[in-house]
PyMOL Python script that loads the backbone (N, CA, C, O; Angstrom):
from pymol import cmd

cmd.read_pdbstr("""\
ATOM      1  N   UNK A   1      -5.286   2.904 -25.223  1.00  0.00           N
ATOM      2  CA  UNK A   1      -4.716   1.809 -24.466  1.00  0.00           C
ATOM      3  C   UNK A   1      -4.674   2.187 -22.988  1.00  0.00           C
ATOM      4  O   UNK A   1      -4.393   3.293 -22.526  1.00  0.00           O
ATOM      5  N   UNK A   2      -4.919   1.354 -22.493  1.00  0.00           N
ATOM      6  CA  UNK A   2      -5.013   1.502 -20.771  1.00  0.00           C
ATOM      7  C   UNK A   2      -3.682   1.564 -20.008  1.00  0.00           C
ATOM      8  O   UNK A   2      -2.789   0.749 -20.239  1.00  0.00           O
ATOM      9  N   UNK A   3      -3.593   2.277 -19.343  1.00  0.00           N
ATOM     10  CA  UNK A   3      -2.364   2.710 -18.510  1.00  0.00           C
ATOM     11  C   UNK A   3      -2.467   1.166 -17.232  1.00  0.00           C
ATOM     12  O   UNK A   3      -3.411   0.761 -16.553  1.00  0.00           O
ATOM     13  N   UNK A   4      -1.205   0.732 -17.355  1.00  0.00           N
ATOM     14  CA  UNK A   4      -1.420  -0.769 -16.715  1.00  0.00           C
ATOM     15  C   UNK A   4      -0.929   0.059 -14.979  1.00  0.00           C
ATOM     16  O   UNK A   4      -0.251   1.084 -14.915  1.00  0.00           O
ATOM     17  N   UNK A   5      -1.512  -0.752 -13.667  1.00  0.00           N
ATOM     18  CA  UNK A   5      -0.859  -0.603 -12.895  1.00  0.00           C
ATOM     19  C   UNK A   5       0.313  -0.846 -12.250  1.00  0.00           C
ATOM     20  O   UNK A   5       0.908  -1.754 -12.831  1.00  0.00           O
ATOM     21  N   UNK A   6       0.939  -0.416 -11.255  1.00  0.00           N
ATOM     22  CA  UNK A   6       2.472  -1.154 -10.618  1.00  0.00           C
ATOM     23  C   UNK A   6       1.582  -1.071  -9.501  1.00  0.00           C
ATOM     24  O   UNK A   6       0.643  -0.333  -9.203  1.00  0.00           O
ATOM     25  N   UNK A   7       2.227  -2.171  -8.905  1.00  0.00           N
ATOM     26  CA  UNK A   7       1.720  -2.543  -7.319  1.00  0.00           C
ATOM     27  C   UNK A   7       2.726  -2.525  -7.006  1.00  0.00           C
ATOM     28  O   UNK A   7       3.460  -3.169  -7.756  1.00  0.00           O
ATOM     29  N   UNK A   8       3.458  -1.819  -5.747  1.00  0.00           N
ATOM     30  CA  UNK A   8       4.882  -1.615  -5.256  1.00  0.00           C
ATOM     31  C   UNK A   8       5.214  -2.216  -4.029  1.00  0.00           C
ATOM     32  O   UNK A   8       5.673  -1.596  -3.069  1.00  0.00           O
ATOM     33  N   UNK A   9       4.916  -3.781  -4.066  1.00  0.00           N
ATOM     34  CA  UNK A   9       5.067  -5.105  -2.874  1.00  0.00           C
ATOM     35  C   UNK A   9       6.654  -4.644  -2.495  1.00  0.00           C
ATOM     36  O   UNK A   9       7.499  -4.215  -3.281  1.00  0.00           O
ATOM     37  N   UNK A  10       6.720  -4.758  -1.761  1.00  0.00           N
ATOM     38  CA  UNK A  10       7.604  -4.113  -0.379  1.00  0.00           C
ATOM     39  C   UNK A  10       8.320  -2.969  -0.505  1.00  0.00           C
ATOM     40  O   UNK A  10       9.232  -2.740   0.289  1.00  0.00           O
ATOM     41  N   UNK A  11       8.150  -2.494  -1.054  1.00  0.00           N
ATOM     42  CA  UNK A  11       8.373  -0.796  -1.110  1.00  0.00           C
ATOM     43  C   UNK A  11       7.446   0.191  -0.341  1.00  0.00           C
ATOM     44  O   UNK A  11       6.285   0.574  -0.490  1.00  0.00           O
ATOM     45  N   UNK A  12       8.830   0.533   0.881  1.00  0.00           N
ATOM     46  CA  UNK A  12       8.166   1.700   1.833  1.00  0.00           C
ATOM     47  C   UNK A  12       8.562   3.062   1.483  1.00  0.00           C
ATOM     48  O   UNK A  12       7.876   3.873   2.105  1.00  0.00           O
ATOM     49  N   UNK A  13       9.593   3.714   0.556  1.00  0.00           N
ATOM     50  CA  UNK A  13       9.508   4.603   0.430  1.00  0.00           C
ATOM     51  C   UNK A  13       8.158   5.464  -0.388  1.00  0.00           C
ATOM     52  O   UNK A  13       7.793   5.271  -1.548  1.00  0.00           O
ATOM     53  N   UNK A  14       7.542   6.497   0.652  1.00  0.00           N
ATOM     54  CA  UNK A  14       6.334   6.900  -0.255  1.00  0.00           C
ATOM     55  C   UNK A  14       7.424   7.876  -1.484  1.00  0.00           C
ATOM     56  O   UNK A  14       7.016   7.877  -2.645  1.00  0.00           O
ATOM     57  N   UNK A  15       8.417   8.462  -1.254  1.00  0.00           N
ATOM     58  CA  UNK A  15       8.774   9.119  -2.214  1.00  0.00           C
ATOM     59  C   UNK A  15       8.969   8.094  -3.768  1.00  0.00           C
ATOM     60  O   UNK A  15       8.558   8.482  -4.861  1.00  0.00           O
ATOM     61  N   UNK A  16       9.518   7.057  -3.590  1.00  0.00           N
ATOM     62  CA  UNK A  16       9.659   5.792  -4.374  1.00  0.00           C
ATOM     63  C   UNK A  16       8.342   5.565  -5.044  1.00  0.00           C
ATOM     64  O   UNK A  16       8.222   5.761  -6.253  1.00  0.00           O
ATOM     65  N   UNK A  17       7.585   5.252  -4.472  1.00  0.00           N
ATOM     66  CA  UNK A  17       5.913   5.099  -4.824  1.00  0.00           C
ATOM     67  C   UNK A  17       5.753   6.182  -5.687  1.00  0.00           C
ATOM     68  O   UNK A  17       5.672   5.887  -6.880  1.00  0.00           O
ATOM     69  N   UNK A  18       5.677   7.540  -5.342  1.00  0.00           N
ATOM     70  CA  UNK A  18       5.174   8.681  -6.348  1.00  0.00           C
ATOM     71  C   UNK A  18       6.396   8.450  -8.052  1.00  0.00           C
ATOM     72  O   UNK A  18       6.029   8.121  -9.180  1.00  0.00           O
ATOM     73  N   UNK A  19       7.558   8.719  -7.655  1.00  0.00           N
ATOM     74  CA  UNK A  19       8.432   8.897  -8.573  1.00  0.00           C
ATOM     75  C   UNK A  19       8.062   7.902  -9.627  1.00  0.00           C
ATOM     76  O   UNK A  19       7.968   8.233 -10.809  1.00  0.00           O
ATOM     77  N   UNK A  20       7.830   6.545  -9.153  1.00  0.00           N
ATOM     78  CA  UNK A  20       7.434   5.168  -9.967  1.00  0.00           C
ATOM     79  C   UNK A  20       6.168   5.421 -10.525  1.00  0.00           C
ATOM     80  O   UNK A  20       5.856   4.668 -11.448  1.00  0.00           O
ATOM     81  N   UNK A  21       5.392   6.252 -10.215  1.00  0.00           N
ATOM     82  CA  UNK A  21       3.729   6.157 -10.198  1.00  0.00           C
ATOM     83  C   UNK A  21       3.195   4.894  -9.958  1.00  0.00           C
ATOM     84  O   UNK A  21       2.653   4.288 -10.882  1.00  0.00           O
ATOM     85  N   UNK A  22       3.262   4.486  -9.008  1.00  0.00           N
ATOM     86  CA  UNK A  22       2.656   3.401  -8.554  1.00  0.00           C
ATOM     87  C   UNK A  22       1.752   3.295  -7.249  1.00  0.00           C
ATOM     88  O   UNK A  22       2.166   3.611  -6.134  1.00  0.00           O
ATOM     89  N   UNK A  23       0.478   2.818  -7.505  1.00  0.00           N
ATOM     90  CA  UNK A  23      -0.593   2.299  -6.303  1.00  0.00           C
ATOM     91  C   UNK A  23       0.047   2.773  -5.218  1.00  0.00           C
ATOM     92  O   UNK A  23       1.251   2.579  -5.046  1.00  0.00           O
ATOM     93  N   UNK A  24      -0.735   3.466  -4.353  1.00  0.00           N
ATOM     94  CA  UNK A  24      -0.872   3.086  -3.058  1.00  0.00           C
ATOM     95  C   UNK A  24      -2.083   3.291  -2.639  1.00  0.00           C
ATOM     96  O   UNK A  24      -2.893   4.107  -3.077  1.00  0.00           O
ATOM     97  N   UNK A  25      -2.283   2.082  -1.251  1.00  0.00           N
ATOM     98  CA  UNK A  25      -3.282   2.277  -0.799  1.00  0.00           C
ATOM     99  C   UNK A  25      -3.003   1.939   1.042  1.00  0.00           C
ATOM    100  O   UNK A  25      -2.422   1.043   1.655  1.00  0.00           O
ATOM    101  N   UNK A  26      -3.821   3.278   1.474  1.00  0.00           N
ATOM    102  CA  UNK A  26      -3.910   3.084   2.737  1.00  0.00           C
ATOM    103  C   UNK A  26      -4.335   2.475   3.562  1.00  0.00           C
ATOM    104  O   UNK A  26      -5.442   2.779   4.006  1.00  0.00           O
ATOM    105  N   UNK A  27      -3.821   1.687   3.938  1.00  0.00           N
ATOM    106  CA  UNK A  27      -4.869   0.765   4.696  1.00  0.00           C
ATOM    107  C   UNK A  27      -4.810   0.633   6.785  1.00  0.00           C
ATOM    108  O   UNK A  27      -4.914  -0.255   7.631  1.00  0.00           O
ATOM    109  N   UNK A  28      -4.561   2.271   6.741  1.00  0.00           N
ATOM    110  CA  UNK A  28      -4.608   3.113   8.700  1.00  0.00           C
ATOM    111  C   UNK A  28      -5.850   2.358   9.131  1.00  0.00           C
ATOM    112  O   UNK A  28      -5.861   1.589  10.091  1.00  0.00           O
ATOM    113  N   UNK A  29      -6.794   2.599   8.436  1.00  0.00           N
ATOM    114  CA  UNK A  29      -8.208   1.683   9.075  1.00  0.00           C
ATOM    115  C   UNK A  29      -8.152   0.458   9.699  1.00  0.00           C
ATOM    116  O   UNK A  29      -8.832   0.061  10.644  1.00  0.00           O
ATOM    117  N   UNK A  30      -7.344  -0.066   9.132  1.00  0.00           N
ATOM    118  CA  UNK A  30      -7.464  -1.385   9.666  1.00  0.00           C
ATOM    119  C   UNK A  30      -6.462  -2.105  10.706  1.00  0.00           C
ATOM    120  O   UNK A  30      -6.291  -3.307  10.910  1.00  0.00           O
ATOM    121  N   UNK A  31      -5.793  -0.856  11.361  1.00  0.00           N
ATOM    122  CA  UNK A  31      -4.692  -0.809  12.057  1.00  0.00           C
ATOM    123  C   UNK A  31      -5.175  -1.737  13.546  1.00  0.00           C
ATOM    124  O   UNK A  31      -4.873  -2.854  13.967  1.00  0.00           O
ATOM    125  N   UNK A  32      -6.002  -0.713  14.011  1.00  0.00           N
ATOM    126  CA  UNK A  32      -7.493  -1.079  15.265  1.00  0.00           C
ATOM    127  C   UNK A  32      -7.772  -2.201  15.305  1.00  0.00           C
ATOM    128  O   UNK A  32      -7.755  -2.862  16.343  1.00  0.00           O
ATOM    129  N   UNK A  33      -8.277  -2.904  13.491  1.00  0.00           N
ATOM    130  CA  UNK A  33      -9.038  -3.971  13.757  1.00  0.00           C
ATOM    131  C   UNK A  33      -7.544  -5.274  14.310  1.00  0.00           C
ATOM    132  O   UNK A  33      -7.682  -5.999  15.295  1.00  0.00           O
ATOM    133  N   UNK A  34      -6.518  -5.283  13.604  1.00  0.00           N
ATOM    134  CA  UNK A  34      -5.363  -6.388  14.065  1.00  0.00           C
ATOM    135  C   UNK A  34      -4.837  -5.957  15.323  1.00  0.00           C
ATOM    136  O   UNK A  34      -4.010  -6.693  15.860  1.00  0.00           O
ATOM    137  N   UNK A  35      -5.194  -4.825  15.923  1.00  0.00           N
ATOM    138  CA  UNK A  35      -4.586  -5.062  17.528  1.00  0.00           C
ATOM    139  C   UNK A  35      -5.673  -5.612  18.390  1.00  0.00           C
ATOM    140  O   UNK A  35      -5.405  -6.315  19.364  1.00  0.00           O
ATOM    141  N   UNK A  36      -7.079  -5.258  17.999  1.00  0.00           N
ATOM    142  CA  UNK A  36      -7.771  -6.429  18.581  1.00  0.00           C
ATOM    143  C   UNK A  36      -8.465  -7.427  18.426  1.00  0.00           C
ATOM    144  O   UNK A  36      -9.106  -7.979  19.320  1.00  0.00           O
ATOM    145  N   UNK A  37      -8.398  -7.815  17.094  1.00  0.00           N
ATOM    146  CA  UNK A  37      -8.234  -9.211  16.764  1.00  0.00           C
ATOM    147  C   UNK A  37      -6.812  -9.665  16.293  1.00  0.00           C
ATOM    148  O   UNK A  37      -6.957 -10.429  15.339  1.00  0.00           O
ATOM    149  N   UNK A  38      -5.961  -9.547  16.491  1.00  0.00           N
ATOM    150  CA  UNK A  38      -4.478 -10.223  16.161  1.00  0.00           C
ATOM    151  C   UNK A  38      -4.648 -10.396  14.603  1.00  0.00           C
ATOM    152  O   UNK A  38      -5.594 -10.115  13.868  1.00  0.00           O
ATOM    153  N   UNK A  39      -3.400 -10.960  14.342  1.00  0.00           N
ATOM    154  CA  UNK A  39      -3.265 -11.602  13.204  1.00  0.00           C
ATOM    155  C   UNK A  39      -2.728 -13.158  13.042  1.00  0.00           C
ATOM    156  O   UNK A  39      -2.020 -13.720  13.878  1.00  0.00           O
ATOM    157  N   UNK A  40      -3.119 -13.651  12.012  1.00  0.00           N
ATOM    158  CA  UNK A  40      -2.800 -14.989  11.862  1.00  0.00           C
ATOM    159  C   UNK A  40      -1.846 -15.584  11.031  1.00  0.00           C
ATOM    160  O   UNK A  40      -1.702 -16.806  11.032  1.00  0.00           O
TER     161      UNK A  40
END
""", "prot")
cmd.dss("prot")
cmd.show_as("cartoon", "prot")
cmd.util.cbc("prot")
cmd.orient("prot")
């Protein structure tokens, strides 16, 4: 049986995230692109 994921929608603690085992994903890359194209 497949290990289901948690997606941890507004949860900033990364310690929270590990303890839960839940997703994260970084998304630093795309920091650049919304300061110069904004957001909507």
């Amino acid at each position: 049986m497949e290990k289901k994921v948690r997606y941890p929608v507004g949860q900033q603690s990364f310690e929270v995230l590990r303890e839960r085992d839940c997703l994260y994903v970084d998304k630093t890359q795309f920091i650049e692109m919304l300061l110069d194209e904004g957001s909507q």
